[in-house]
Every structure is written in structure tokens, then in C-alpha cells.
C-alpha positions as CSV (number, residue, x, y, z in Angstrom):
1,X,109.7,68.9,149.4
2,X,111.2,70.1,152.9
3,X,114.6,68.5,151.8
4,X,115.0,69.5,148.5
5,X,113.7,73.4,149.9
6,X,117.1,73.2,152.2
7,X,119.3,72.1,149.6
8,X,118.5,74.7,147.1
9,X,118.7,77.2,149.7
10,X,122.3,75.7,150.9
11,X,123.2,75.9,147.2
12,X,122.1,79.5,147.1
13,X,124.6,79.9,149.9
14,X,126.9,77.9,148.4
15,X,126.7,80.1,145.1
16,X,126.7,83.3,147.2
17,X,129.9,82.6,149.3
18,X,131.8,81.4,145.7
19,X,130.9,84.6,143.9
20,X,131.9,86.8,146.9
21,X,135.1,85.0,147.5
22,X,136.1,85.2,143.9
23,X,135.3,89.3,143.7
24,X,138.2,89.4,145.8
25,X,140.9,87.8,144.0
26,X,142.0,90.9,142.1
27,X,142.2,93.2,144.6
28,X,144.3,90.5,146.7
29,X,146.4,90.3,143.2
30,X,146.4,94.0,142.7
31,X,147.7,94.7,146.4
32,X,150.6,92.1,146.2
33,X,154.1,93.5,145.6
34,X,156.0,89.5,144.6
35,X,156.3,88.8,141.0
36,X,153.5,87.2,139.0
37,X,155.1,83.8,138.5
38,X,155.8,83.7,142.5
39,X,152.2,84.8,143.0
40,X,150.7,81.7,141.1
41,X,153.3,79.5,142.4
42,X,152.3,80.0,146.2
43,X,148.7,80.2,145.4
44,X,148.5,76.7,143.8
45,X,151.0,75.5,147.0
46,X,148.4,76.9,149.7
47,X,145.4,75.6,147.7
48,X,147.3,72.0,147.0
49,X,148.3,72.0,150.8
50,X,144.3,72.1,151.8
51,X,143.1,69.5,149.4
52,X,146.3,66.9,149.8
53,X,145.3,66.5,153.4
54,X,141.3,64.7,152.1
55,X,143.5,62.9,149.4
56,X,146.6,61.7,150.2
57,X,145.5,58.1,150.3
58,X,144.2,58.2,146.6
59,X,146.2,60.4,145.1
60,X,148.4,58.2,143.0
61,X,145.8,55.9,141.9
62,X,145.3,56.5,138.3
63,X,142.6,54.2,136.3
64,X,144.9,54.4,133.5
65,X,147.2,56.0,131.0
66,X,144.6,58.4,129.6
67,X,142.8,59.4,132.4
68,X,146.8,60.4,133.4
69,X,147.2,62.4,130.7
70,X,143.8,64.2,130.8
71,X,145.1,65.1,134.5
72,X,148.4,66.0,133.1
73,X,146.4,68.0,130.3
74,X,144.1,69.4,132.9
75,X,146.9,70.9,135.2
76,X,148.7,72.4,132.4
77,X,145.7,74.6,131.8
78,X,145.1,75.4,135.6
79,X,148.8,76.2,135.9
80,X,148.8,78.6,132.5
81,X,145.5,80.6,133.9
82,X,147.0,81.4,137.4
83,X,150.3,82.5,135.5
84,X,148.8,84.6,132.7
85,X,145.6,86.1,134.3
86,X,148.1,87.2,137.3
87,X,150.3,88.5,135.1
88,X,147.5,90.8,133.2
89,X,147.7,92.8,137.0
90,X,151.6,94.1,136.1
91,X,149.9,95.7,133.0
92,X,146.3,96.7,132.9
93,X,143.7,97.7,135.5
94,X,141.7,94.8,138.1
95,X,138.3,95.5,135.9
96,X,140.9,95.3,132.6
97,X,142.1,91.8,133.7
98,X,139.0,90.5,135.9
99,X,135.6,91.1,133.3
100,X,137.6,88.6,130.9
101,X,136.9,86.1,133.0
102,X,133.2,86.3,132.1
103,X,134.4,84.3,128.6
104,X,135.3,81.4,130.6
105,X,131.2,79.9,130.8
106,X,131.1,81.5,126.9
107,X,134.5,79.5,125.6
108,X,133.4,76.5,127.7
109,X,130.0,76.0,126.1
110,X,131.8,76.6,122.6
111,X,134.1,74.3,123.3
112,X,131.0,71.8,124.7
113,X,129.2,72.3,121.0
114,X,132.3,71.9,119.0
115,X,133.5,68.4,121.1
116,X,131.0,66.9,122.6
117,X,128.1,68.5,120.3
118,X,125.8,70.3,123.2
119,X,123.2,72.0,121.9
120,X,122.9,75.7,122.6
121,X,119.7,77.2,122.4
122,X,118.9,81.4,121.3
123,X,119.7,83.1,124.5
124,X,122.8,81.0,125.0
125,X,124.1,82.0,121.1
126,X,122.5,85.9,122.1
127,X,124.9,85.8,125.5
128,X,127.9,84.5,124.0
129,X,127.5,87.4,121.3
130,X,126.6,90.2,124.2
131,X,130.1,89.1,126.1
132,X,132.3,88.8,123.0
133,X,131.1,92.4,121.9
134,X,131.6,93.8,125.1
135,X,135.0,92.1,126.2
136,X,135.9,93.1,122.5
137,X,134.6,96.3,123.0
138,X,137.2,96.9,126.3
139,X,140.1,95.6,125.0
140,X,140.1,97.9,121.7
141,X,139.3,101.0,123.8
142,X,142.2,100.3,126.2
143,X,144.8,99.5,123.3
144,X,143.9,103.1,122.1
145,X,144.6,104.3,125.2
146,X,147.8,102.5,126.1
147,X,149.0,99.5,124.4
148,X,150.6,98.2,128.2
149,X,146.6,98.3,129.0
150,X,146.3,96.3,125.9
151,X,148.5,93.3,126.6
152,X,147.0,93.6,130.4
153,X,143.7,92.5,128.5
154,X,145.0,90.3,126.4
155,X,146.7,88.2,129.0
156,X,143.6,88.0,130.8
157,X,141.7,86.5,128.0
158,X,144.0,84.0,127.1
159,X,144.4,83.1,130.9
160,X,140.2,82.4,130.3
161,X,140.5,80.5,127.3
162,X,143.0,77.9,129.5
163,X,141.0,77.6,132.3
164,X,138.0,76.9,130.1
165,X,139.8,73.9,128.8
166,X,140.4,72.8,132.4
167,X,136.6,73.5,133.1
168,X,135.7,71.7,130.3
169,X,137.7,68.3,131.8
170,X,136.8,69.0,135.1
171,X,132.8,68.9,134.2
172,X,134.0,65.2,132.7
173,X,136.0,63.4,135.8
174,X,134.8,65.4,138.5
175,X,131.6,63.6,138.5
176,X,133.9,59.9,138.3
177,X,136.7,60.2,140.8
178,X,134.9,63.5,143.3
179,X,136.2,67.6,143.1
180,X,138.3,66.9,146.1
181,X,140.4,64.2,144.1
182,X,140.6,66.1,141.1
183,X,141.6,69.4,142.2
184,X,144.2,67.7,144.1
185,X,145.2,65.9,141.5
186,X,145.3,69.2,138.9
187,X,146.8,71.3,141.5
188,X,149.5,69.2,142.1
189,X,150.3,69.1,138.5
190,X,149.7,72.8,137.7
191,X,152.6,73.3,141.1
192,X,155.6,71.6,139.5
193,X,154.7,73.5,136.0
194,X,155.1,76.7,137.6
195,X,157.3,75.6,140.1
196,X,159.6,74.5,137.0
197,X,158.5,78.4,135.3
198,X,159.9,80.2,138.1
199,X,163.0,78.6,138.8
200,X,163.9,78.4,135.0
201,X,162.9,82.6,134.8
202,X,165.0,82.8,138.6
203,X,161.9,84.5,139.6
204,X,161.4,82.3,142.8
205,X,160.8,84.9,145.9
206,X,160.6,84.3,149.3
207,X,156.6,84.8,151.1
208,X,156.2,87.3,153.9
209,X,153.6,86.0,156.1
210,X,154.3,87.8,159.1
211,X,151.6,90.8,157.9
212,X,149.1,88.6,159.0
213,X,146.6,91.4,159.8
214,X,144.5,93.9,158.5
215,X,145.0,97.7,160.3
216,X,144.8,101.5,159.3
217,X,148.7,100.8,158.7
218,X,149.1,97.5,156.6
219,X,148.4,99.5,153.2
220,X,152.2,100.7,154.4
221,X,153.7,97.3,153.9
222,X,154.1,94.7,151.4
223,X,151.2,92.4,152.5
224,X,151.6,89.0,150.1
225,X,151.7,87.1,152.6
226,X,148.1,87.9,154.2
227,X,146.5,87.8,150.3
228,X,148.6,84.3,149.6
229,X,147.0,83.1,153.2
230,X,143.1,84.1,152.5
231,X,143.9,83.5,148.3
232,X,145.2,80.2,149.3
233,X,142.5,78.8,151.6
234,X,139.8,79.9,149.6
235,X,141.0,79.0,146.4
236,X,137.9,80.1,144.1
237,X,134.5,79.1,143.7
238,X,135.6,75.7,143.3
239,X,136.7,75.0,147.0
240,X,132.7,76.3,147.7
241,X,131.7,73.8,145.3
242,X,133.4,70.5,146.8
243,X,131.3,71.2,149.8
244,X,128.1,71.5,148.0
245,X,127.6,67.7,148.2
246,X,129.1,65.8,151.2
247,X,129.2,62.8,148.7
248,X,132.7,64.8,147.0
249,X,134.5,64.1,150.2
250,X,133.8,60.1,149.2
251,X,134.6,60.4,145.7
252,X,131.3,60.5,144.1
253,X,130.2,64.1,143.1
254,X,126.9,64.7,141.0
């Protein structure tokens, strides 16, 4: 009983560092003065940087051709978020582009019924209907004000539909090859997509990371290269989540 007290309790940590970490992320995106495509580009390098260094060795070793293409398939959606929910900043407000995101967990278990045929029970089908009315809801009233506020919105939701499709392939190999391995894997995938975006678009820009500091004067310069720093080592919830089981950093998640 002692043990199993600790590790809920260290998952309640766990859960508490993710969630504040994450409420961050749009201010960090809000404050940054580089271009959308160069913002995703260097987030998905800092992050990939962190989890290459426990992979390296494993990196390359695929089981086979289709759990290659699921990877392939897996970073495409990663790399199409990051680029279209950072993108929703240039036009709508951080509330207008962040609540979306609460349709990831409601388009994941949809997609969970439709493919794999999970059940979902009353208060499931009741949430999913609370969020869609509300995120509905949002996006009409902002296109009535402004119809820039209404592509902000939209670009957020369809940044959550993709990285429900990548949630929904993670909850399938993570468990097989570890988080560590797969995000490493994705991440390295989802960096030559938007590496590829930006220099095709010539919308590659250079990172300033000498603002490396937080004073009563930093709101006075552009200060990318401190959000990219802090956005980059703590990626999202996920880097909390490898963590949650020391088993990830051996391969074998639960």
C-alpha cells in the first residue's frame, strides 16, 4: 500500500508539473517576435536535441516497414500541430488559439470509437458535447467580431485535430518501443517536415539566444531565444510523462 501511495502521489506531481508547463506555451508563443514556421522549427530542434542524447543507439532500428510508416505518419502530424497551432498566435488571441486544444482528448476518443471501437460511456458522449458547443461557441463569436480572429481559431483547431492523430499512435507504440524512443523518433521526423516547410517558404530565421534572462527590461527586446530555450527543454506534458515510469528510459513504458 506504502508503494503504490508514493507512486500516485509522484504521478500527481507528475500531472501537476505537465499541466503547469503547458499553461505557459502561449504566452512563450505570444511573446516571440520569429515567424511561425521558424518558431516550430526550433522548438522541435531543442526538444529532438534532449531526447536524441537517451536514443541515439536505437534510433534507426525499425521492426519493420509499417511500424516506419506509422512513425513517418506520426511525425507528420506532430510537425503539422506545432506549425498550425503556432501560426493561430499571428491571428487570434492566446485564449483564441490555446482552449482548442481541449478537443485534442475529445477527437482522440472519437477517433478511439471509430478505429479501434472503445466504448464511451454517458459522461464521456456528455463532455465531448460540452467542449464542441463551447469551442463552437468561441470560434462563431470571434468570426463576428473579426474574421483574422476567426482563422486564428480555426488554425488552432485543426492544429488539435493533428496532434490527436499523433496521440492516437503514440497511445499504440509508446507502450512497445518506450516514450523516450518514440518521441525521438517523431520528432526527428516532424524536424525535416518543417525544416523542408521553411526553407521552401524562405522563412528560415536566425535564433537570438543571447536574452537569456528575465528583467524589468527584457519586455524591451525580442526575447525568442529565452522562450525557444525553456519551450525547447520542456517540450510539453509529454517530456513529464517519460519520467513517470523509470522503465521508459529502458524501452518498456506501461
Amino acid at each position: 500500500m506504502g508503494v503504490r501511495s508514493e507512486e500516485m502521489e509522484l504521478r500527481k506531481l507528475h500531472l501537476f508539473l505537465g499541466v503547469f508547463i503547458v499553461s505557459f506555451s502561449g504566452i512563450m508563443v505570444k511573446l516571440s517576435t520569429i515567424s511561425p514556421n521558424s518558431l516550430a522549427l526550433y522548438r522541435v530542434l531543442l526538444a529532438e536535441i534532449l531526447f536524441f542524447a537517451f536514443s541515439w543507439k536505437k534510433l534507426f532500428h525499425f521492426s519493420g516497414l509499417r511500424e516506419f510508416l506509422t512513425i513517418l505518419s506520426a511525425g507528420f502530424f506532430l510537425g503539422m500541430h506545432f506549425l498550425l497551432w503556432i501560426s493561430s498566435f499571428r491571428y487570434t488571441t492566446v485564449a483564441g488559439a490555446v482552449i482548442p486544444l481541449m478537443l485534442q482528448p475529445v477527437v482522440t476518443s472519437l477517433l478511439a470509437f471509430f478505429i479501434f471501437g472503445e466504448v464511451l460511456d454517458r459522461k464521456e458522449i456528455l463532455a465531448i458535447l460540452i467542449v464542441f458547443s463551447g469551442i463552437l461557441m468561441m470560434n462563431i463569436s470571434d468570426l463576428s467580431i473579426s474574421k483574422k480572429l476567426g482563422l486564428g481559431d480555426f488554425l488552432s483547431v485543426l492544429g488539435s485535430i493533428f496532434v490527436s492523430f499523433f496521440t492516437l499512435i503514440a497511445r499504440k507504440l509508446v507502450p512497445r518501443m518506450g516514450a523516450i524512443l518514440f518521441n525521438a523518433r517523431v520528432y526527428m521526423i516532424s524536424l525535416i517536415l518543417l525544416l523542408i516547410f521553411s526553407i521552401a517558404s524562405k522563412t528560415v530565421e536566425s535564433l537570438d539566444l543571447r536574452n537569456l534572462w528575465i528583467s524589468s527590461k527584457s519586455l524591451d527586446h525580442d526575447l525568442s531565444g529565452f522562450w525557444m530555450l525553456i519551450f525547447g527543454i520542456f517540450p510539453d506534458h509529454q517530456l513529464v510523462e517519460i519520467f513517470q515510469n523509470r522503465k521508459c528510459l529502458h524501452g518498456s513504458c506501461g
